[in-house]
VEXLUM-380889 format. One record per residue: residue number from 1; residue in three letters; x, y, z of N, C-alpha, C, O, CB in turn. Coordinates in steps of 0.05 Angstrom, whole numbers. Atoms other than C-alpha are relative to their C-alpha. Glycine has a CB too. Layout:
// residues N
REC   pos   code      n.u      n.v      n.w     ca.u     ca.v     ca.w      c.u      c.v      c.w      o.u      o.v      o.w     cb.u     cb.v     cb.w
REC   NUM    Ala        X        Y        Z        X        Y        Z        X        Y        Z        X        Y        Z        X        Y        Z
...
//
This chain:
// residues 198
REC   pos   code      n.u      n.v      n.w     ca.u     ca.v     ca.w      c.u      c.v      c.w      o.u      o.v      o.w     cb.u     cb.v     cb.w
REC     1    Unk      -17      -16      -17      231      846    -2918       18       17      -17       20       13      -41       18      -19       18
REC     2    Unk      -10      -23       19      272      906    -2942       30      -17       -5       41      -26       15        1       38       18
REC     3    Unk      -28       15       15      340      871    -2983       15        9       19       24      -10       33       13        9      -32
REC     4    Unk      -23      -14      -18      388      922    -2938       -8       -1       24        1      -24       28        8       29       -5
REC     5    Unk        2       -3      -30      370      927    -2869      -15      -23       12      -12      -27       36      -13       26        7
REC     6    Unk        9       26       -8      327      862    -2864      -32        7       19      -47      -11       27       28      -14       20
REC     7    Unk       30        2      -11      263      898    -2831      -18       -7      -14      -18        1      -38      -11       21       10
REC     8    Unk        9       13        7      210      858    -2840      -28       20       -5      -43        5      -18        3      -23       14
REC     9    Unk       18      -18        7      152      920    -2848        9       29      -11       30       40      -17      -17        2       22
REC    10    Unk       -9      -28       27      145      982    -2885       15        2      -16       33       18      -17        8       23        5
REC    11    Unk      -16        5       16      168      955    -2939       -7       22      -31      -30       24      -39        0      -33       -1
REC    12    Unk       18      -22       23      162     1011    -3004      -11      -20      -20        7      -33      -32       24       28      -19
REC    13    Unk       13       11       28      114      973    -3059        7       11      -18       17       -5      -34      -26        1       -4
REC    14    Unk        3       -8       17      120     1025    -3104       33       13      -17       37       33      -30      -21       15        9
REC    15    Unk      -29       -6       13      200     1020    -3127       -4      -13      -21      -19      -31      -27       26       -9       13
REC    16    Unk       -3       13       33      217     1009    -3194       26      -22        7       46      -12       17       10       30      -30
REC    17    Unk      -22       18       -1      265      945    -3190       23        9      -17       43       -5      -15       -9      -26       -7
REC    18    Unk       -5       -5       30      293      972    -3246       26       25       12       50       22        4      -36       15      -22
REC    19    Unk      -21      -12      -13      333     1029    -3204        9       -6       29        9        7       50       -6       25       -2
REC    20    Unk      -20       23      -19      367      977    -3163       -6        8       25       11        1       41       35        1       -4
REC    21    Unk        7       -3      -34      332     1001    -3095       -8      -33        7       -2      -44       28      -31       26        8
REC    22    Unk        6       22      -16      301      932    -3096      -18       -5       22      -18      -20       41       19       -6        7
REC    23    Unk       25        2      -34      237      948    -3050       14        1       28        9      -13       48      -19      -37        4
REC    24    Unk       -9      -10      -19      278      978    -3006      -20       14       26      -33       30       13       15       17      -11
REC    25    Unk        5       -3      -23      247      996    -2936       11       42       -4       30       55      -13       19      -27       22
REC    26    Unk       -2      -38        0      235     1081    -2929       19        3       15       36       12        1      -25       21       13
REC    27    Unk      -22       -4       -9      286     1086    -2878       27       -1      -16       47       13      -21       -1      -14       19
REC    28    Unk      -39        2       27      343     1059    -2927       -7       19      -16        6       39      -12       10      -35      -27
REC    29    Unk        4      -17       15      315     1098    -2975        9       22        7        4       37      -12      -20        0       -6
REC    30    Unk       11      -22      -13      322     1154    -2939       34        7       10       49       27        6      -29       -7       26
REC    31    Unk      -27       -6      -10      389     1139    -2901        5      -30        0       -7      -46       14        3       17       30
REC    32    Unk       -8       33       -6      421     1069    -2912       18        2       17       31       23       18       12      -19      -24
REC    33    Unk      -21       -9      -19      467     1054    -2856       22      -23      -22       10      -37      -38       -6       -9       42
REC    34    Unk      -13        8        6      534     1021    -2883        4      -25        6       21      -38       -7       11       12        3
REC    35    Unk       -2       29        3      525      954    -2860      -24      -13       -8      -46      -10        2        8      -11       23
REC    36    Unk       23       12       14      488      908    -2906       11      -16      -14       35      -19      -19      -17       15      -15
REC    37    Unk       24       10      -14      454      868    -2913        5       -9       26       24      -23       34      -13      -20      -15
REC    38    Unk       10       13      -29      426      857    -2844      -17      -38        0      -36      -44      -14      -29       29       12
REC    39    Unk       24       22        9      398      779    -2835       -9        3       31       -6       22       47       10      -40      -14
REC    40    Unk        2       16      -28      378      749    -2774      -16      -23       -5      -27      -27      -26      -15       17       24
REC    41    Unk       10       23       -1      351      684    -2757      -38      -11       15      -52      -31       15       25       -9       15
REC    42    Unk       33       -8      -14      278      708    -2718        1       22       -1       18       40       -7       -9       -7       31
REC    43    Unk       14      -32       -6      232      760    -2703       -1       -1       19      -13      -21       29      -26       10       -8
REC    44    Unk       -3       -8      -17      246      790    -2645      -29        5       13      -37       28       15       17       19       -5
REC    45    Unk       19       -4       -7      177      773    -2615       -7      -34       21        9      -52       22      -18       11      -27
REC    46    Unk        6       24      -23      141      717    -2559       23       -5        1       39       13       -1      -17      -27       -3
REC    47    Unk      -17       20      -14      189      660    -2542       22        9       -4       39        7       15       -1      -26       -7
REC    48    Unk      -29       -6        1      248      689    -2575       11       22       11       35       25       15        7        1      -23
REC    49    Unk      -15      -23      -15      248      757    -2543        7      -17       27       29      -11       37      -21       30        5
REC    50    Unk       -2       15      -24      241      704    -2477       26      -16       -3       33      -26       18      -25      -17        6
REC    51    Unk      -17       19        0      299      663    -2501       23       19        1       41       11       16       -3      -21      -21
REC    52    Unk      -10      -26        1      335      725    -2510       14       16       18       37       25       17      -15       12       -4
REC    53    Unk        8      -16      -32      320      760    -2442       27      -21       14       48      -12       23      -44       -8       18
REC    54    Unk       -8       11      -19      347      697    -2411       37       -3       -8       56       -3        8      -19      -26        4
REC    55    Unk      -36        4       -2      418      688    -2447        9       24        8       31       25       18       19       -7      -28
REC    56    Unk      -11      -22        2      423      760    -2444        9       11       28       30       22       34      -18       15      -13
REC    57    Unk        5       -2      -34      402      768    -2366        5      -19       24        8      -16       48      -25        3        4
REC    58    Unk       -1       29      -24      409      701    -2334       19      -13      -16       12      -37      -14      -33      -23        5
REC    59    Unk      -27       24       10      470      665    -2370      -13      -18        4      -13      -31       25       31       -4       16
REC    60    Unk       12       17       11      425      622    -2405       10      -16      -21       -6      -29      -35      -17       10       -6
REC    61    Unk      -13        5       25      478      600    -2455       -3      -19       -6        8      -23      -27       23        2       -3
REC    62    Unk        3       31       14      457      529    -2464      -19        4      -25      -18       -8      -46      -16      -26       24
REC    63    Unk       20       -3       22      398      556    -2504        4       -1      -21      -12      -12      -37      -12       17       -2
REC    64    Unk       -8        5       32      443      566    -2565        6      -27       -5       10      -33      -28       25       17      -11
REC    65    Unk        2       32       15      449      491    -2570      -17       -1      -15      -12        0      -39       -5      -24       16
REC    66    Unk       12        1       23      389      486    -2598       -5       20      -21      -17       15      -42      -17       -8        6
REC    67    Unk        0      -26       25      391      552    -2638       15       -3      -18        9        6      -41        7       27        7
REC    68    Unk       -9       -6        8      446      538    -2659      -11       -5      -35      -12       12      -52       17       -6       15
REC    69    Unk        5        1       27      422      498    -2725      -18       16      -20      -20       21      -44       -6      -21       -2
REC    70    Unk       21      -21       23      369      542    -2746       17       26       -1       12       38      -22      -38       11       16
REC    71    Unk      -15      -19       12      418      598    -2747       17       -6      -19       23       12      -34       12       12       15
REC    72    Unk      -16       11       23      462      557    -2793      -20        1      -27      -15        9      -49       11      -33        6
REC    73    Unk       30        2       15      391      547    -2825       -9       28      -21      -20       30      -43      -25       -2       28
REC    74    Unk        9      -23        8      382      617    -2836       26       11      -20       23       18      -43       -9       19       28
REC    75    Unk      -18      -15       19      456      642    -2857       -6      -20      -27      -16       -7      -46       35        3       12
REC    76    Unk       -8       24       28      460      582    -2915      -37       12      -15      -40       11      -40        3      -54       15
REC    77    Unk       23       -1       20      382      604    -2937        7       33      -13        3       40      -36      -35       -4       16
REC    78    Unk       -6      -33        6      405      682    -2937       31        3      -18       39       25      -25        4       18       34
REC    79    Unk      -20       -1       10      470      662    -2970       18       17        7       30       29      -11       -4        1      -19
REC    80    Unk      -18      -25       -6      511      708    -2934       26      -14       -1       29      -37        6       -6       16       30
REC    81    Unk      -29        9        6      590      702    -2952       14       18       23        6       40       31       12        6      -35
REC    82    Unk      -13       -8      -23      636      715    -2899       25      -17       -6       25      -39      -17      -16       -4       28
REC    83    Unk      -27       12       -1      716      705    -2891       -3        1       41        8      -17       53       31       25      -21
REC    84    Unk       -6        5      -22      705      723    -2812      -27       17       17      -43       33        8       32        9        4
REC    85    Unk       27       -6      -22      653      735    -2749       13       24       20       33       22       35      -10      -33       23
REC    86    Unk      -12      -12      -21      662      793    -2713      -27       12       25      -41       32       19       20       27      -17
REC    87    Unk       15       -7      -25      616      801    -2644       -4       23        3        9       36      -13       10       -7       21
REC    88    Unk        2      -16        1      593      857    -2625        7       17       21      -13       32       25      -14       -2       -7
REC    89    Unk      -10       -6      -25      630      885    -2563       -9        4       24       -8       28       19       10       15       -1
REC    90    Unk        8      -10      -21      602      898    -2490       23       29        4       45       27       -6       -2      -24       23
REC    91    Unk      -22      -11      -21      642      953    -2455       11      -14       23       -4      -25       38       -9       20       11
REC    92    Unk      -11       13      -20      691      927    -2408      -15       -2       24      -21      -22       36       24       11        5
REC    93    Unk       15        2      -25      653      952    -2351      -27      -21        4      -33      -39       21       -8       28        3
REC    94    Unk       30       18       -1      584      924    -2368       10      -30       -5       -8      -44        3      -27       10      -27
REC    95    Unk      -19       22        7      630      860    -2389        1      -19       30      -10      -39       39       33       15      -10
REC    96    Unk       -8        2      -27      653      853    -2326      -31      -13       25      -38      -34       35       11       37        6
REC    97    Unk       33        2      -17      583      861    -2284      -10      -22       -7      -13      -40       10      -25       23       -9
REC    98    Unk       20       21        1      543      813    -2328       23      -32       -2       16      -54        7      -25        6      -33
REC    99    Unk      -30       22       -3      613      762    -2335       -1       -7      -31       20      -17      -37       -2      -35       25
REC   100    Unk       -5       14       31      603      743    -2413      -13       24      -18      -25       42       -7      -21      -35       -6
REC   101    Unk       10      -15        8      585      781    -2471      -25      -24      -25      -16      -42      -41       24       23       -8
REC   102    Unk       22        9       17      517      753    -2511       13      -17      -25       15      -41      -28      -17       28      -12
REC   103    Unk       -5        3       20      546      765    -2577       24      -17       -5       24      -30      -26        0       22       -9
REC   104    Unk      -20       17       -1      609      730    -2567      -13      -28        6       -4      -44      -10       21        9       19
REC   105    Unk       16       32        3      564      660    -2548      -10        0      -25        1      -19      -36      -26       -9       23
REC   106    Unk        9       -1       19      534      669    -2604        8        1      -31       -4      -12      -48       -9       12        6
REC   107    Unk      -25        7       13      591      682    -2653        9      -21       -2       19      -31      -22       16        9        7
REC   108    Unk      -20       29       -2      619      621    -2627      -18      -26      -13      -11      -42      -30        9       -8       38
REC   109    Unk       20       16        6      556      580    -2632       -2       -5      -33       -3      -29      -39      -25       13       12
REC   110    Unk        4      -13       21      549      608    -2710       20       -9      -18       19      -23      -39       -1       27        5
REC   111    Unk      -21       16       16      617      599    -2725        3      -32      -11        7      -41      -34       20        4       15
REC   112    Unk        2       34        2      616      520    -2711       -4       -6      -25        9      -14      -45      -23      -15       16
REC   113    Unk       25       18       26      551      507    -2753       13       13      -26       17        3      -48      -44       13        3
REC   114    Unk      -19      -10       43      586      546    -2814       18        2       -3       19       13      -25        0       25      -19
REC   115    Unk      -30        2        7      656      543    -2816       15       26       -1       35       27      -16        3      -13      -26
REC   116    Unk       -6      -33       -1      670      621    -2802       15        3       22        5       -2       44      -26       21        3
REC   117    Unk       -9       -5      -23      725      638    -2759      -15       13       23      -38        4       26       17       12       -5
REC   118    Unk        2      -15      -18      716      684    -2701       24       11       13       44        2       25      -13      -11       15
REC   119    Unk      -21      -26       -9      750      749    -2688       -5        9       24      -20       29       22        1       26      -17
REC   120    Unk        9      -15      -34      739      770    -2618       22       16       17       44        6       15       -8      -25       23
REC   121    Unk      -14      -13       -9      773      819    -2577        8       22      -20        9       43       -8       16      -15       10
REC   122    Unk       -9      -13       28      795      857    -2646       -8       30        9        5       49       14      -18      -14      -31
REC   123    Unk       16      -28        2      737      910    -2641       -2       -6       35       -3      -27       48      -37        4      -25
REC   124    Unk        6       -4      -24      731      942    -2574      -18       24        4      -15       46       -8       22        1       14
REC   125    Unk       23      -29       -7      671      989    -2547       23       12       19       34        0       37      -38       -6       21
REC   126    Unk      -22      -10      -21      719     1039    -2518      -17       28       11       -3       46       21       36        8      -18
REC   127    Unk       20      -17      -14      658     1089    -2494      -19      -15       20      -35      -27        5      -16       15      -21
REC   128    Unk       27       15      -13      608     1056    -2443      -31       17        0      -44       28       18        9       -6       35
REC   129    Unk       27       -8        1      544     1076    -2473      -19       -7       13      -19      -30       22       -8       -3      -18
REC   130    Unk       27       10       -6      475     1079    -2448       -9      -23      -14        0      -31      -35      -20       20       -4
REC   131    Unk        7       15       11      435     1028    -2456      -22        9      -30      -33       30      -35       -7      -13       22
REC   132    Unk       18      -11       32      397     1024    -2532      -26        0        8      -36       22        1        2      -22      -32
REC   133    Unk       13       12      -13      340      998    -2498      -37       19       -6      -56       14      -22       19       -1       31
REC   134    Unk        9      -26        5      297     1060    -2494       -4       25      -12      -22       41      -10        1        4        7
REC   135    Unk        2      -19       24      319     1103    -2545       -8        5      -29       -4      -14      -44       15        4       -3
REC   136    Unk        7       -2       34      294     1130    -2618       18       -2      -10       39       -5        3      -10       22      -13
REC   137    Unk      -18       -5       22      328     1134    -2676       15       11        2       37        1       -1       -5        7      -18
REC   138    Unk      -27      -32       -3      370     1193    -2668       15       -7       20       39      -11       15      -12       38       12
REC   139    Unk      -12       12      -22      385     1170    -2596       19      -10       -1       41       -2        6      -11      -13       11
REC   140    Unk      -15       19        5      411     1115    -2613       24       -4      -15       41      -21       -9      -12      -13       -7
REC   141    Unk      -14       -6       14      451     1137    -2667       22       22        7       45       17       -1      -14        4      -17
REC   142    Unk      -16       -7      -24      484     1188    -2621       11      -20       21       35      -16       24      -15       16       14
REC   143    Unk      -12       13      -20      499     1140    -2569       18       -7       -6       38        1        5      -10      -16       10
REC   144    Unk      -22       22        8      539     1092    -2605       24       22      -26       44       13      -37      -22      -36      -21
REC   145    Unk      -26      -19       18      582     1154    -2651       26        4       28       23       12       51      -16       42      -14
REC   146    Unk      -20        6        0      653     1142    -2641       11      -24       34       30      -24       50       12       29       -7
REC   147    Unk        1       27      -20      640     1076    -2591       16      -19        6       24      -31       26      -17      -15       -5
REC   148    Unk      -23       19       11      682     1036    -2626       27        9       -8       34       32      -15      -10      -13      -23
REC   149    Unk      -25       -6       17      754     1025    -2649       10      -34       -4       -3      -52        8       26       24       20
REC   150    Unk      -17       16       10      795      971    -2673       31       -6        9       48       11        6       -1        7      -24
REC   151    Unk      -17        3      -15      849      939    -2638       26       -6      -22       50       -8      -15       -9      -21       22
REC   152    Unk      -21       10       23      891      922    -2705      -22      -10      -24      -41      -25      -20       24      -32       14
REC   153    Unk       20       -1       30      854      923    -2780       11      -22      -21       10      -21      -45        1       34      -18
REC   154    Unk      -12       12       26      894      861    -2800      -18      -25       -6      -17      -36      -28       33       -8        2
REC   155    Unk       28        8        2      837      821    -2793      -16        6      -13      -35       -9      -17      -10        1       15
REC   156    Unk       26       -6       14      796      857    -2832        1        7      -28      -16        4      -46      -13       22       14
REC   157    Unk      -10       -6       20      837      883    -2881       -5      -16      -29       12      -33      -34       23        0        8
REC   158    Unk       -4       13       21      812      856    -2952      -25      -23        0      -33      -39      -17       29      -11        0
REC   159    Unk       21       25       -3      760      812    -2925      -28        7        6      -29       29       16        8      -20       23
REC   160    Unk       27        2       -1      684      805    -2921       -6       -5       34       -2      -27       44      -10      -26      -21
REC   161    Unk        6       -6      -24      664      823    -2850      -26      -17        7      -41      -19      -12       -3       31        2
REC   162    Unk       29        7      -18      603      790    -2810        1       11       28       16        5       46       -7      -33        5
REC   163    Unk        2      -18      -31      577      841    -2752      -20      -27       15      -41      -33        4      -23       44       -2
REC   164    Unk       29        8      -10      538      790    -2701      -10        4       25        5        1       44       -5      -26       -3
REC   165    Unk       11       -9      -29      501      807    -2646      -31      -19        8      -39      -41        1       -8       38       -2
REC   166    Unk       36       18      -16      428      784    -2610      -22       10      -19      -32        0      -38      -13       13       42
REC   167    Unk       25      -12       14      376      834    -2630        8       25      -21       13       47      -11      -21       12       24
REC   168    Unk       14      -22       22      372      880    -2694      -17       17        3      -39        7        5      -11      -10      -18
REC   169    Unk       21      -15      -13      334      944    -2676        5       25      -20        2       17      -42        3        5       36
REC   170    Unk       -6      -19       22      349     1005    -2718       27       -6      -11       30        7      -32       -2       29        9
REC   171    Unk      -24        8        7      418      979    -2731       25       25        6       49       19        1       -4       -9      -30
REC   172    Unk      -10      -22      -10      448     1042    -2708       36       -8       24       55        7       26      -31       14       19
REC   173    Unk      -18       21      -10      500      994    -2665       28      -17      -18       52      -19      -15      -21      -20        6
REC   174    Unk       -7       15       21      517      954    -2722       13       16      -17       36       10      -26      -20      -13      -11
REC   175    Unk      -13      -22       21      530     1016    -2768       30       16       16       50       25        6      -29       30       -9
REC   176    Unk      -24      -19      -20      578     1048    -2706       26      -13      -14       43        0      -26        1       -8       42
REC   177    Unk      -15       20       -5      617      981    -2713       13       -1      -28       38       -2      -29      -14      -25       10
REC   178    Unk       -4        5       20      615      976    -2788       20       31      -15       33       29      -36      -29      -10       -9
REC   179    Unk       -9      -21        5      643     1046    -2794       29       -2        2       46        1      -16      -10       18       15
REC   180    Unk      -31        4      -13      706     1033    -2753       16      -25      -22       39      -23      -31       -3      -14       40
REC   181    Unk      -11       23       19      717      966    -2798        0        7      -35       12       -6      -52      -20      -27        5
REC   182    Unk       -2      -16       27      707     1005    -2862       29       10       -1       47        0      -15      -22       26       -1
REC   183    Unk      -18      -12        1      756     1046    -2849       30      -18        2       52       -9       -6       -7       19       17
REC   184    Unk      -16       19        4      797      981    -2838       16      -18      -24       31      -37      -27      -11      -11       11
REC   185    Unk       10       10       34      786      973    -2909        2      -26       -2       22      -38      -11       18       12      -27
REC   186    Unk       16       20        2      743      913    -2901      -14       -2      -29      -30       13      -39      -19        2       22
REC   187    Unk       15       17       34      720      878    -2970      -34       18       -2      -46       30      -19       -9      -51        7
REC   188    Unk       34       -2        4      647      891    -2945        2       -6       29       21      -18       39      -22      -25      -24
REC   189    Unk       11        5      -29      614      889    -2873      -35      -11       -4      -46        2      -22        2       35       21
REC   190    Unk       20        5       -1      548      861    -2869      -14       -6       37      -11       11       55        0      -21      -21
REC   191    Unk       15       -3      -22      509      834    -2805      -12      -30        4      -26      -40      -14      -22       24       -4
REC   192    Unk       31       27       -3      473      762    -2773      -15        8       33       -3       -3       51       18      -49        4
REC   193    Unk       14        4      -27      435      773    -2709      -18      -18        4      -35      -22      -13      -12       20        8
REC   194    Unk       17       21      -11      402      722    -2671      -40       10      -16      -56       -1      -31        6        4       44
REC   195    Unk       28      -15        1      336      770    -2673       -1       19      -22       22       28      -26       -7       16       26
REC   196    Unk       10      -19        2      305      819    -2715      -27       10       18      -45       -3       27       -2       -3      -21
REC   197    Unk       27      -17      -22      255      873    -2673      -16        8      -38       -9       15      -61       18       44       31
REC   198    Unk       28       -8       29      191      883    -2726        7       27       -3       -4       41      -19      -41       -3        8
//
């Protein structure tokens, strides 16, 4: 899988290790987004896009019981360092409609198994974007410019960020988020999602 962004194909063979790309993935190559490394804990494919669907669509939240340890499973094999968890926001509105947000069960779940706070409420989607769902690259990357903001940066200030959300897909989401917390002057932002999409 590519070191920065965590997709698991088109990975470049032909880097020299040697100028620290590290078999970087052509997209990074090309344009890295600012949050990195990306992990996640699956591939966003059979049962887990289905397990997925259902917390996401049907307030299925018991499911992260048993997820939960293999996501502990996954951060402790990926070594990711973190001072704090930050979710990945719904908009109020869509908030509202479905009654919970994903990434916040999941945060919480995450936190437990590893000992990582949880920041919630902090970052807020203060645009109600389309859904990602359907869009390319570019799309997507439009949608989510200037999405986010930060309700107070004292949280973040100095410390090692974790963005987490469900699914990983161009990360275009993740980079919106990681932008706004940059500028928080965050240590480092990185990323755990439940899923990676191949």
């Amino acid at each position: 899988m590519c070191p920065r962004c965590g997709r698991p194909e088109n990975v470049a063979e032909d880097n020299d290790p040697r100028d620290g790309a590290g078999h970087l993935c052509a997209v990074c190559r090309a344009a890295p987004l600012r949050v990195a490394p990306i992990r996640s804990a699956f591939l966003f494919k059979d049962e887990i896009r289905d397990v997925i669907h259902a917390l996401k669509y049907r307030g299925a939240s018991d499911i992260l019981k048993p997820l939960a340890g293999r996501m502990a499973e996954s951060w402790h094999y990926h070594n990711i360092q973190s001072d704090v968890l930050v979710p990945v926001p719904l908009h109020a509105n869509r908030e509202a409609i479905r009654g919970y947000n994903q990434a916040v069960l999941i945060a919480k779940a995450l936190g437990h198994q590893v000992g990582v706070p949880v920041a919630g409420k902090t970052l807020l989607r203060v645009r109600d974007t389309a859904s990602q769902t359907h869009l390319n690259r570019g799309e997507r990357k439009r949608n989510v410019e200037a999405a986010f903001t930060c309700v107070t940066c004292a949280p973040f200030t100095g410390r090692r960020v974790t963005l987490v959300d469900d699914v990983a897909t161009t990360g275009a989401t993740l980079d919106a988020c990681a932008t706004v917390l940059s500028a928080c002057d965050a240590q480092s932002v990185n990323a755990f999602t439940l899923a990676r999409a191949p």
